[in-house]
C-alpha positions in Angstrom: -31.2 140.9 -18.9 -31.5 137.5 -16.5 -34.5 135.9 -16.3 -35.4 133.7 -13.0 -38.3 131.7 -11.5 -38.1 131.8 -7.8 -41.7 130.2 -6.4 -42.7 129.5 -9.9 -42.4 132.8 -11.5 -43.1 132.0 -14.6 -45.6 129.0 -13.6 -47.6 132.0 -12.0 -47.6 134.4 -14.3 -48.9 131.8 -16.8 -52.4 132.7 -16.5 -51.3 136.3 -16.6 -49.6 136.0 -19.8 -52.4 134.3 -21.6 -54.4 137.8 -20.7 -50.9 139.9 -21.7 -51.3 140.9 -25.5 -47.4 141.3 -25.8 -46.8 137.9 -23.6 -43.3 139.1 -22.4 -41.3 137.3 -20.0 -41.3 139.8 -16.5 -37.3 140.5 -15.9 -36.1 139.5 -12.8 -36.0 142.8 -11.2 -39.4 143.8 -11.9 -41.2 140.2 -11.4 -42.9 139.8 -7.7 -44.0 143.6 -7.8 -44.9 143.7 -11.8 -46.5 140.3 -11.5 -48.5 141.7 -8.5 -50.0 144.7 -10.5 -51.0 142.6 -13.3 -52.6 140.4 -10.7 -54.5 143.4 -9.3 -55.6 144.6 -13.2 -56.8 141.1 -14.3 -58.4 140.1 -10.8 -56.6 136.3 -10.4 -57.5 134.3 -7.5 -56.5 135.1 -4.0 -54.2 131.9 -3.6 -52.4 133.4 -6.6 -52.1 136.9 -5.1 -50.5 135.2 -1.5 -47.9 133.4 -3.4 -46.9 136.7 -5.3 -46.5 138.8 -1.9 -44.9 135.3 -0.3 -42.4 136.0 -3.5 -42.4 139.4 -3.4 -41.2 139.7 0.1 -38.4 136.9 -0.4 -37.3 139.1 -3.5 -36.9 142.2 -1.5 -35.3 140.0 1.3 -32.9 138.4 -0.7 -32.4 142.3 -2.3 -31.8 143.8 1.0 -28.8 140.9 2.3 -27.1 141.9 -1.4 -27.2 145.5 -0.4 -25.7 144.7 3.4 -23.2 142.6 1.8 -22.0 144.9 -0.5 -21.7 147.8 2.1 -20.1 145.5 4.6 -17.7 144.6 2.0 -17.4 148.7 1.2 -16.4 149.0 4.9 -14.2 146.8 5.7 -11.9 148.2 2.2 -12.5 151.3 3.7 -11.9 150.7 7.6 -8.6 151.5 9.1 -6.5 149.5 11.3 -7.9 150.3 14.7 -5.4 152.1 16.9 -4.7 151.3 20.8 -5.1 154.6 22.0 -5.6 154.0 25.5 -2.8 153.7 27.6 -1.8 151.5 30.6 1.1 152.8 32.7 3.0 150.4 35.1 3.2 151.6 38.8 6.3 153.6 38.2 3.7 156.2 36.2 6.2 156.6 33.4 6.4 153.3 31.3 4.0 151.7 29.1 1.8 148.2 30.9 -0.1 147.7 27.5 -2.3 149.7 25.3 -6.2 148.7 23.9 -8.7 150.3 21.7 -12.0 151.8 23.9 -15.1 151.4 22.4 -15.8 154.7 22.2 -12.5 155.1 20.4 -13.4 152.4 17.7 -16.9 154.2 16.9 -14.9 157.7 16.4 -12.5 156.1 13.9 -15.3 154.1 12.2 -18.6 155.9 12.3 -18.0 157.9 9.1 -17.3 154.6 7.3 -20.2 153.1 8.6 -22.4 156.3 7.6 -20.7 156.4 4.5 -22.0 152.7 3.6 -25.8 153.5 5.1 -25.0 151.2 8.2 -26.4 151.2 12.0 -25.5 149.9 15.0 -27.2 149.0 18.0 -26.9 146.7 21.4 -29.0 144.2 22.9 -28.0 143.1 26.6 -28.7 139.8 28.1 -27.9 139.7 32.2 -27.5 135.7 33.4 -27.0 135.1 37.5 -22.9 135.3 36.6 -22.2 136.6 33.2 -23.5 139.2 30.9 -24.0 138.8 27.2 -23.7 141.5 24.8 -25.0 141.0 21.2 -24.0 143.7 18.7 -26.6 144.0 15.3 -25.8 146.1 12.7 -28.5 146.7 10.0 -28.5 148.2 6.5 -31.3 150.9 5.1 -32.2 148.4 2.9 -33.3 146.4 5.9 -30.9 143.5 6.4 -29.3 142.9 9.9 -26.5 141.2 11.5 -25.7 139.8 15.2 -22.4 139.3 17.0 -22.2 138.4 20.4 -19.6 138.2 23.2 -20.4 137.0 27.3 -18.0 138.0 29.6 -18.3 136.2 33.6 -18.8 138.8 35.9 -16.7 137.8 39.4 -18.8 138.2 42.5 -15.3 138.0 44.5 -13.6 140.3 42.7 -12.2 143.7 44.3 -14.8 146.3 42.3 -18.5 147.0 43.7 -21.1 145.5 41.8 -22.1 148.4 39.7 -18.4 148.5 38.3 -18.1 145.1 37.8 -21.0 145.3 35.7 -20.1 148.5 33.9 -16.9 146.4 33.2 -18.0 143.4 31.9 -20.8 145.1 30.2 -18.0 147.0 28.2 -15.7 144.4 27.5 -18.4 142.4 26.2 -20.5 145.3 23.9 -16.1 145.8 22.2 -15.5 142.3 21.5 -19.1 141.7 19.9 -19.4 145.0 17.7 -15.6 144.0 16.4 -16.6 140.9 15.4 -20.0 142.0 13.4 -17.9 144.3 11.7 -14.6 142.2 11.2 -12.7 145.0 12.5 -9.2 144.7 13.4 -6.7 146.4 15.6 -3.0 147.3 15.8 -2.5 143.6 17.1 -4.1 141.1 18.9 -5.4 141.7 22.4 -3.0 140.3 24.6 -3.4 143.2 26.7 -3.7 141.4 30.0 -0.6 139.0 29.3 2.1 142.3 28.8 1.3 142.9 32.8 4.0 140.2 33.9 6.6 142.9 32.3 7.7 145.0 35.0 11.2 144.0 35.8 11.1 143.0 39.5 9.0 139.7 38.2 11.4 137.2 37.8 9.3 133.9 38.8 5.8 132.3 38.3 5.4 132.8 42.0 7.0 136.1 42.2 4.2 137.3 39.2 1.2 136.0 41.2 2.1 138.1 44.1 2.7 141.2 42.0 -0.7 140.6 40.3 -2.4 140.0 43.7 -0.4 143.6 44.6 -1.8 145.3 41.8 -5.0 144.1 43.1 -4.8 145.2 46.4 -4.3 142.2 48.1 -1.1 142.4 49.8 -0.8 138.7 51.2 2.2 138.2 53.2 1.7 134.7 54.3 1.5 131.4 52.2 -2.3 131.1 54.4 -2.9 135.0 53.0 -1.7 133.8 49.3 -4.2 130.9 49.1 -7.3 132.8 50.5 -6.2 135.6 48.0 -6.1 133.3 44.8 -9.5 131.3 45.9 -11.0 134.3 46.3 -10.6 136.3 43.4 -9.9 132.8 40.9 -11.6 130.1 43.0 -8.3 127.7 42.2 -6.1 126.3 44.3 -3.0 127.4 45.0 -0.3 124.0 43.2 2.3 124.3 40.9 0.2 123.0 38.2 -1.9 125.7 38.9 0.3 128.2 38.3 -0.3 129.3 34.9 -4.4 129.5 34.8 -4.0 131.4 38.0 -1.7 134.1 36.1 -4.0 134.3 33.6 -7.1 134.9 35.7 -5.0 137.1 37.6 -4.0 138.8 34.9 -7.4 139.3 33.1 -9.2 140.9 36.4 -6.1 143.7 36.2 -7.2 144.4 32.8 -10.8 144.4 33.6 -10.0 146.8 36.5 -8.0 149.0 34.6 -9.8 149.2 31.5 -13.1 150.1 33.6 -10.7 152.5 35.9 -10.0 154.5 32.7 -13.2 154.4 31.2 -13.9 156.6 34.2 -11.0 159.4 33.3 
């Protein structure tokens, strides 16, 4: 058995063991809460008993991040690849944009794991004048927690109302932070948003900005229409050099709109 003398175990029970006929050593396991009863039975001084409860609680502290770690560790040897069971069509209704995971479809596959492994989950929400921040903690019986989080801008210009740009945000944020507590995985990477620039008729940079802007229901015929389109929903200019942070923006508001669009189905 290991013997240890976190805050002067063994210094403490000094005075203890002088009273203790068998003067035995108190095993690790047993020493903050067996040096605590002895300390009630033989009546040592109060500074003595705070120093035992100040070790005592470390003890169980340090007791209770071994048990999360362990069950984390059960978990994750446990937790399947996540599928992408939510799919995106393109505007023909027939082929495949891109697929993701929903939350909802992530706790399905993983809450019997979790339950398995005597782990919680929970969310906090912090709302900022532009973004929203969503911090994930998952705790253990034993009483060890863990945090995550993930803040996701939320575009006043955008083409949702306010309510569903917050519902969209909020669950893009709450997915990203709870995978990344857990150290789940899916099928692939998310590059959800990038696979939007595959419809066939996009043969050009400029040609995929105007399909995006399309998609997002800003038909803008003229190079005047184009630019008040792009500053509006990206707040860039429209330049060559440009060109590729635009796409990208472009492309993640079409995920966040379709993502909250068929959180809604």
């Amino acid at each position: 058995m290991r013997y240890a003398d976190p805050l002067g175990v063994i210094r403490l029970s000094s005075t203890l063991k002088k009273m203790d006929k068998q003067n035995k050593l108190v095993p690790v396991e047993q020493s903050a809460q067996g040096l605590i009863s002895q300390a009630i039975d033989k009546g040592v001084s109060v500074e003595t008993m705070e120093k035992l409860m100040t070790l005592q609680e470390r003890w169980e502290k340090n007791q209770a991040k071994k048990a999360f770690d362990e069950a984390i560790s059960n978990f994750q040897k446990s937790c399947p690849v996540i599928a992408k069971t939510k799919k995106v069509l393109n505007k023909d209704g027939r082929t495949i944009r891109y697929q993701y995971a929903p939350l909802e479809a992530i706790i399905e596959q993983i809450k019997g794991i979790l339950s398995d492994n005597s782990l919680s989950y929970k969310w906090e929400v912090e709302n900022k004048e532009n973004a929203i921040r969503a911090i994930a903690i998952v705790s253990h019986i034993a009483g060890h927690s863990e945090t995550s989080s993930f803040e996701v801008p939320i575009d006043k210009e955008g083409f949702m109302t306010a309510p569903q740009k917050y519902a969209s945000a909020l669950t893009f944020a709450k997915r990203y932070a709870f995978c990344d507590v857990l150290g789940i995985s899916t099928a692939d990477e998310d590059t959800d948003a990038t696979d939007v620039n595959k419809e066939p008729d996009v043969k050009s940079t400029k040609a995929k900005i105007m399909l995006l802007l399309r998609t997002l229901g800003r038909e803008s015929k003229t190079k005047a229409e184009v630019e008040k389109s792009i500053k509006d929903l990206v707040q860039l200019p429209l330049s060559e050099k440009n060109y590729a942070e635009i796409v990208s923006r472009l492309e993640a508001l079409v995920k966040e709109r379709d993502e909250y669009e068929n959180s809604q189905v």
